[in-house]
C-alpha positions in Angstrom: -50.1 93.5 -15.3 -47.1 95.3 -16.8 -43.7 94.9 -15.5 -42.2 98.0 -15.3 -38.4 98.4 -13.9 -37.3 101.6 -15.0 -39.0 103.9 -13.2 -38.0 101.9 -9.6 -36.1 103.7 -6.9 -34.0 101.1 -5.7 -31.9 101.3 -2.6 -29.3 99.1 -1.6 -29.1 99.8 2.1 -25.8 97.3 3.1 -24.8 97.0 6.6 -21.7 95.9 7.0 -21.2 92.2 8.3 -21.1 92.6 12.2 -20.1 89.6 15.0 -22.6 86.9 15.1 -21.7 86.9 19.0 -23.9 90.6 19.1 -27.4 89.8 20.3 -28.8 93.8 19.0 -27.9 95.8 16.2 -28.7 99.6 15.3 -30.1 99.5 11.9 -30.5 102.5 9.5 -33.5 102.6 6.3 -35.0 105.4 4.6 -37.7 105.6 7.3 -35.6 106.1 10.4 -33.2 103.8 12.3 -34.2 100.3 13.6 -33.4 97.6 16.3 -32.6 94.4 15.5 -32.5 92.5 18.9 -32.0 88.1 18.8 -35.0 87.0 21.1 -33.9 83.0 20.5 -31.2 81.2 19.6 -30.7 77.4 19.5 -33.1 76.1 16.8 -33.2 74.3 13.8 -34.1 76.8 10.7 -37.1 77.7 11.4 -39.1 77.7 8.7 -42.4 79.7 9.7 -44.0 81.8 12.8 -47.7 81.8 13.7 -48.8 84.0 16.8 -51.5 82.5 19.1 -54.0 84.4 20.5 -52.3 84.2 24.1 -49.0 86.3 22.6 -47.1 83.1 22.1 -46.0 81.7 18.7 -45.8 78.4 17.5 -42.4 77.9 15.5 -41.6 75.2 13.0 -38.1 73.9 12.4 -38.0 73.1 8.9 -35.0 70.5 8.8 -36.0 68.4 11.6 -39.7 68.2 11.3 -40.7 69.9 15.1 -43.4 72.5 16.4 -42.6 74.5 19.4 -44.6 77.1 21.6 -42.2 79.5 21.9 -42.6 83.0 24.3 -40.5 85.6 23.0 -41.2 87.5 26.0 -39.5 85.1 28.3 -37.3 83.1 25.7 -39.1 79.8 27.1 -39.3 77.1 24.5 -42.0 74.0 24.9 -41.8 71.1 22.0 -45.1 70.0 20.7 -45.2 66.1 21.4 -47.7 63.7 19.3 -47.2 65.9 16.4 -46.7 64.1 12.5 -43.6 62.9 11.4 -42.2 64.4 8.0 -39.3 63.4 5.8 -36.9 65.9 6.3 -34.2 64.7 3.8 -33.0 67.8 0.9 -35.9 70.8 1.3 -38.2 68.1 3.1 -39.8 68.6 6.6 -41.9 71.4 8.2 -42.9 74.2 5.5 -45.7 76.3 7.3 -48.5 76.8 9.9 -51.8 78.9 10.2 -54.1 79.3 12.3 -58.1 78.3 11.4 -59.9 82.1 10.5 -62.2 81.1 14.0 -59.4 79.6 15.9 -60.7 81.1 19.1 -63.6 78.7 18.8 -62.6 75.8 16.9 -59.0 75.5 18.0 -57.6 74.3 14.2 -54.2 74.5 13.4 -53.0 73.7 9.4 -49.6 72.2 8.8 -48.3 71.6 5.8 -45.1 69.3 5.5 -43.2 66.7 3.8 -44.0 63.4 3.8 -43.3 59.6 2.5 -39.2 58.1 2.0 -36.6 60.2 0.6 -36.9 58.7 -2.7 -40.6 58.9 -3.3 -41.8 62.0 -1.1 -44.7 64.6 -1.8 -46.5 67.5 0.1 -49.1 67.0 2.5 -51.4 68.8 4.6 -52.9 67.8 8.2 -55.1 69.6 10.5 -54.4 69.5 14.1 -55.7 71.0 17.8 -53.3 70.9 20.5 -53.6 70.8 24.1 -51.0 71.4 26.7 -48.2 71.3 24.5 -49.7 68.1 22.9 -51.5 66.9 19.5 -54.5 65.5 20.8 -56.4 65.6 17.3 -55.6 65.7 13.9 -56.5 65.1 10.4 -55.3 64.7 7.2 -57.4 67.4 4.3 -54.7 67.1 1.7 -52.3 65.0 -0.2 -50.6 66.9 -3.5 -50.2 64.5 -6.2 -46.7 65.6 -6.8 -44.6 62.8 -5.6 -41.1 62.7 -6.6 -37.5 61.1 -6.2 -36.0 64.3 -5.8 -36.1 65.8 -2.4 -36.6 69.9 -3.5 -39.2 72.4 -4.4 -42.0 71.1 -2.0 -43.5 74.8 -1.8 -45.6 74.4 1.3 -46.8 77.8 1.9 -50.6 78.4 3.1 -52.9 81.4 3.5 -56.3 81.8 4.3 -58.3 84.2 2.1 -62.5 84.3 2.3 -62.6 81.3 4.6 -60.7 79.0 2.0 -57.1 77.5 2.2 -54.9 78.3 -0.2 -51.7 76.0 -0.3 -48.6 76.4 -2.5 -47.1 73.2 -4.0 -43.7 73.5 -5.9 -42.5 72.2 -8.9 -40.7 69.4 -7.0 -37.7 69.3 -9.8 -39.5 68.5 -13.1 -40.4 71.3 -14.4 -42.4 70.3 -17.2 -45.5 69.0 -14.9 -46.2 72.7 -13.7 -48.1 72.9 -16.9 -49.4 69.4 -16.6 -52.9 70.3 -14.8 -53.4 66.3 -14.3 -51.0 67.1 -11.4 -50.6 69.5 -8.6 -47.1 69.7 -9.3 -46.1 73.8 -9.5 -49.8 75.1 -8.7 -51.1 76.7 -6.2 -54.9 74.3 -4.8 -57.8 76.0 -3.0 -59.8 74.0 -0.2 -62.4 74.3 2.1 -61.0 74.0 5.7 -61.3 70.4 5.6 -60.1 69.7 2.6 -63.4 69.4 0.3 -62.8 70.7 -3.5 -64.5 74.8 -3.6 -67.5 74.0 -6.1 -66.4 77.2 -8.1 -62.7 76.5 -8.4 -61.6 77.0 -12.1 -61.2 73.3 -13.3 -64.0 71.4 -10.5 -66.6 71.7 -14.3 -64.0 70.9 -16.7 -64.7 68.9 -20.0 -63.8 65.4 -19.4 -60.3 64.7 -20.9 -57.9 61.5 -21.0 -56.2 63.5 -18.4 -58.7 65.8 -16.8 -57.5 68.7 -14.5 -57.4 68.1 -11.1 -60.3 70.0 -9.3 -58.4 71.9 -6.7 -55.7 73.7 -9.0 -56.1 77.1 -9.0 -53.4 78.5 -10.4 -50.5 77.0 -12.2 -46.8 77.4 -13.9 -45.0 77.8 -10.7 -41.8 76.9 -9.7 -41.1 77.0 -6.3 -43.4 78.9 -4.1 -41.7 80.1 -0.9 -43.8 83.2 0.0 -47.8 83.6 0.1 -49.5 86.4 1.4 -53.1 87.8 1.4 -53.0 92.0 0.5 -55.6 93.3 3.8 -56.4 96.3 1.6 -57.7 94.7 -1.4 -58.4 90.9 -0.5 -55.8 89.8 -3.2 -53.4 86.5 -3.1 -49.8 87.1 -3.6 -47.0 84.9 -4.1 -43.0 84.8 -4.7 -41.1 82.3 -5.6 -37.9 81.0 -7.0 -36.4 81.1 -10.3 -33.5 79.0 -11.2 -30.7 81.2 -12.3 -32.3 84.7 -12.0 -36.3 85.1 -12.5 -37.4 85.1 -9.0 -40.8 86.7 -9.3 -43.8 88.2 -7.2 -46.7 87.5 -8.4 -50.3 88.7 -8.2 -52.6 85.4 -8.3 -55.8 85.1 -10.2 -58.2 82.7 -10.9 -57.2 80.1 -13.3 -53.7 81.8 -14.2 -50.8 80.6 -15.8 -47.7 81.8 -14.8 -45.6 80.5 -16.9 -42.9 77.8 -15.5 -41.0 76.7 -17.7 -42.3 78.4 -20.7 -41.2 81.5 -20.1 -38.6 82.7 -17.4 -36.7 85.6 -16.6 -33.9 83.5 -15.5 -31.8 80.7 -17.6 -30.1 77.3 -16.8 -27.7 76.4 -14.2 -25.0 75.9 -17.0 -26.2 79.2 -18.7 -28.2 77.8 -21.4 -32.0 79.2 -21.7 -35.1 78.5 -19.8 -38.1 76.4 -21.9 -38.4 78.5 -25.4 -35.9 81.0 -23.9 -38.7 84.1 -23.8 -39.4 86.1 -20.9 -43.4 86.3 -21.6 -45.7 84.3 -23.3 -49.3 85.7 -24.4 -52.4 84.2 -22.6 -49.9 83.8 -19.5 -49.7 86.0 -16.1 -46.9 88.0 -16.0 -44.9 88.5 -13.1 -45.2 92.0 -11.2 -41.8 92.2 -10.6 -38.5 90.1 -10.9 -35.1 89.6 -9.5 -32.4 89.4 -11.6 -29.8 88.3 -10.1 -32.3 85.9 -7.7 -32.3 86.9 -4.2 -33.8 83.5 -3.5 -37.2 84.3 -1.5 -38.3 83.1 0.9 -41.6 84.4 3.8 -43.8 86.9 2.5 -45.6 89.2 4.5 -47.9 92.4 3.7 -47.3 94.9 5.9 -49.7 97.0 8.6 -48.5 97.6 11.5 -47.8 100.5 13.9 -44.9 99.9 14.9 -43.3 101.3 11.8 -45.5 103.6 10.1 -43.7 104.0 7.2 -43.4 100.6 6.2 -47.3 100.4 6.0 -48.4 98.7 2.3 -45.4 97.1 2.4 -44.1 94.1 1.0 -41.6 92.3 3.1 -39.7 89.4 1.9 -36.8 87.1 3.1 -33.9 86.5 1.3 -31.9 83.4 1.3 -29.3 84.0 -0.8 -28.3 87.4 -0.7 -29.2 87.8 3.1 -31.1 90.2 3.7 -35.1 91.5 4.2 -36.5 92.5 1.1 -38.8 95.4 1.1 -40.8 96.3 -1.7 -43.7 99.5 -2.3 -45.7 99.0 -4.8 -48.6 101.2 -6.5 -51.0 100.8 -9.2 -49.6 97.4 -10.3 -46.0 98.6 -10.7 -42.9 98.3 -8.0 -41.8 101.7 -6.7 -39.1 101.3 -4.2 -37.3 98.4 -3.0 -35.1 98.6 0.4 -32.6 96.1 1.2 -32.3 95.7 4.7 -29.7 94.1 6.9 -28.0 92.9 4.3 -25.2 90.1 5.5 -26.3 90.5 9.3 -29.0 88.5 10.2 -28.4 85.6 8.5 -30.4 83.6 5.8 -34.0 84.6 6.4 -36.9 82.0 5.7 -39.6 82.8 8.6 -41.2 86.2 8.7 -44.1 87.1 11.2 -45.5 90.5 12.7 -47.4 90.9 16.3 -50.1 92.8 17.2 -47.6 95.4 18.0 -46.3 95.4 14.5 -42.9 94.1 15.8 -41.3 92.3 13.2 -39.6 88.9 13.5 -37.4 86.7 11.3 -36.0 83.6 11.8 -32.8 82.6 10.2 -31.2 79.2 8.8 -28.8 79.8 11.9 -31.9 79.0 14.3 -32.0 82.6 15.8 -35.3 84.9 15.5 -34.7 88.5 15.6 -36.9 91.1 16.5 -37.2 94.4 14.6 -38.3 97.3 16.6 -38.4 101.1 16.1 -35.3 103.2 17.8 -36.9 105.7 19.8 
C-alpha cells in the first residue's frame, strides 16, 4: 500500500488550553460544533472502555492494575474484587478488555495485562466471567514469550475479528527480537477464544528450524502497539503504534506481514542518530499507510459508525498522548485524506477510546477523567 502525503488535507483544529476545573466544553471541527462534557473523575489512567450489554462499561486503570463497572449515567463506580494481580511498575498493569463475540451467552470477558516482577515481566492474557461485581472464574489462554527487564512496550491491545483473538504484544525495549519470529516479542498472535493455535495461522506448518517460528505470530516488526481496531466495512485488522523519535504509523495488517521494526523507520534515535539501516522502506516488508512525523504518540484506536455524528462515519479516531489531542483520520482507497486534530491541549492525555450504542464518544485521560463527546444541537 502506498503512502501518500501530499495530497492530505490536514487541519490543525487547536483549542486553546481551558481550566481543568470546567466539567463541559464547546468544541468546534469541520463537521459542526461538539460537546465535551467530564462524566468521571477520580481514576487512575484508564487505559481501556468496554460497554456491557446492560449500558454500563467496565474501565481498566492501567497504572494500578483495577477493573471497575462504571455507569456513566449515574457516575456510580463499583471495583471488580477477585480480579488478577499485574505488575504495574513503568508501562506495566491493565492494557485492555473485550467482550467474548457471544458474551450474552457465555459471559467471557479477555484481559490482557502485565504480569511477573519488575525486573523479569512479560504480557499475559486471562479469561474471566464476573458476577456481582466479582471474578468468580477465570483462566489463563495466553502467555507472550516476551519477558524482559525493562518495564515498557508491553502492547496489550485485543480485537476480535471472525471469532479469533487478536492480541498485540510490543517490542518490550529490544528491538531487534521484533524480527526474531522465535519470539512474540513486537508481533501481533491470533488465538482461538481459549487460547488454542488457529491451524491456518502463517507459521503453525513451518519447516522445522533450530529456532522455529512460534505458531501464533501473525504478524511481525512492530514496535509498540497501542491501538487495534477491526474496519466493520471491510473485515480488515488495523493497528497504530509508536515510533521512537517520529514514525508513528497506522497500519493495515495482513497475514504473515512484516512491518518493518527496526529495519526500517520513519523516525530516528533518541540522540538523533538513525533507526536500524536508516531507510524508511524495505522491499518484501509492509508499509505503513500513514505516519506521524513529529510522533503524536498513539494510543486507542477506534473505527468509526455511529449516529451520533454523521460526519465522522469511516472514520479513524485515535488518542494522542503526547501532543494531546483526538486524532481523526479519513481515509480512501488506501491513502489518508484528511486528518482533524481535535481538542488539542484540553482534555488531557488520551489513552482509552470507546463509542455507545448512541455513537457517543468517550475518552479517558492519564488525569483519570472520561469525557463524553456529543453533538451541539
Amino acid at each position: 500500500m502506498t503512502l501518500t502525503r501530499a495530497i492530505a488535507l490536514t487541519l490543525l483544529l487547536t483549542t486553546p488550553a481551558l481550566f481543568a476545573q470546567n466539567q463541559q466544553h464547546s468544541l468546534d471541527s469541520v463537521s459542526g460544533s461538539f460537546i465535551a462534557e467530564r462524566v468521571v473523575e477520580g481514576l487512575s489512567q484508564p487505559a481501556a472502555i468496554e460497554f456491557l450489554p446492560d449500558g454500563r462499561a467496565i474501565v481498566l486503570q492501567r497504572d494500578v492494575g483495577v477493573m471497575s463497572l462504571v455507569d456513566f449515567a449515574t457516575g456510580e463506580r463499583t471495583d471488580v474484587s477477585n480480579t488478577p494481580e499485574s505488575m504495574v511498575d513503568g508501562d506495566g498493569g491493565y492494557h485492555d478488555v473485550v467482550l467474548h463475540p457471544d458474551y450474552a451467552d457465555n459471559g467471557w470477558i479477555y484481559l490482557s495485562y502485565s504480569e511477573g516482577e519488575p525486573h523479569y515481566s512479560t504480557l499475559v492474557v486471562d479469561r474471566l466471567r464476573i458476577d456481582d461485581a466479582s471474578v468468580i472464574e477465570r483462566e489463563r489462554i495466553f502467555t507472550a514469550k516476551a519477558y524482559a527487564d525493562e518495564r515498557v512496550h508491553f502492547g496489550g491491545r485485543m480485537q476480535f475479528l471472525d471469532g479469533y483473538l487478536f492480541v498485540t504484544v510490543g517490542d518490550r525495549y529490544h528491538r531487534e527480537q521484533a524480527q526474531d519470529l522465535s519470539k512474540h516479542t513486537g508481533s501481533i498472535v491470533r488465538l482461538h477464544d481459549d487460547g488454542r493455535v488457529p491451524a491456518d495461522n502463517q507459521f503453525v506448518d513451518a519447516e522445522e528450524q533450530r529456532r522455529p517460528p512460534l505458531p501464533e505470530i501473525w504478524s511481525y516488526g512492530h514496535r509498540n502497539p497501542q491501538g487495534l481496531a477491526v474496519h466493520p466495512l471491510t473485515g480488515e485488522l488495523w493497528d497504530n503504534e509508536h515510533g521512537p523519535r517520529g514514525g508513528d504509523e497506522l497500519n493495515l495488517i495482513v497475514k504473515g506481514g512484516n512491518y518493518g521494526w527496526p529495519v526500517a523507520s520513519f523516525g530516528f534515535e533518541y540522540d538523533g542518530g538513525p533507526i536500524g539501516k536508516g531507510i524508511v522502506f524495505e522491499e518484501g516488508m509492509q508499509q505503513a499507510t500513514w505516519v506521524y512525523v513529529p510522533s503524536i504518540a498513539p494510543s486507542d484506536l477506534v473505527f468509526y459508525q455511529g449516529d451520533a455524528f454523521p460526519v465522522w462515519q469511516g472514520s479513524w479516531l485515535i488518542g494522542s498522548l503526547a501532543m494531546v489531542h483526538l486524532n481523526r483520520l479519513v481515509i480512501s482507497d488506501g491513502v489518508m485524506v484528511l486528518e482533524e486534530r481535535l481538542a488539542t491541549g484540553l482534555l488531557g492525555r488520551i489513552r482509552a477510546i470507546a463509542v455507545d450504542v448512541e455513537g457517543l464518544v468517550y475518552l479517558g485521560n492519564d488525569s483519570g477523567e472520561i469525557w463524553r463527546l456529543s453533538p451541539l444541537e
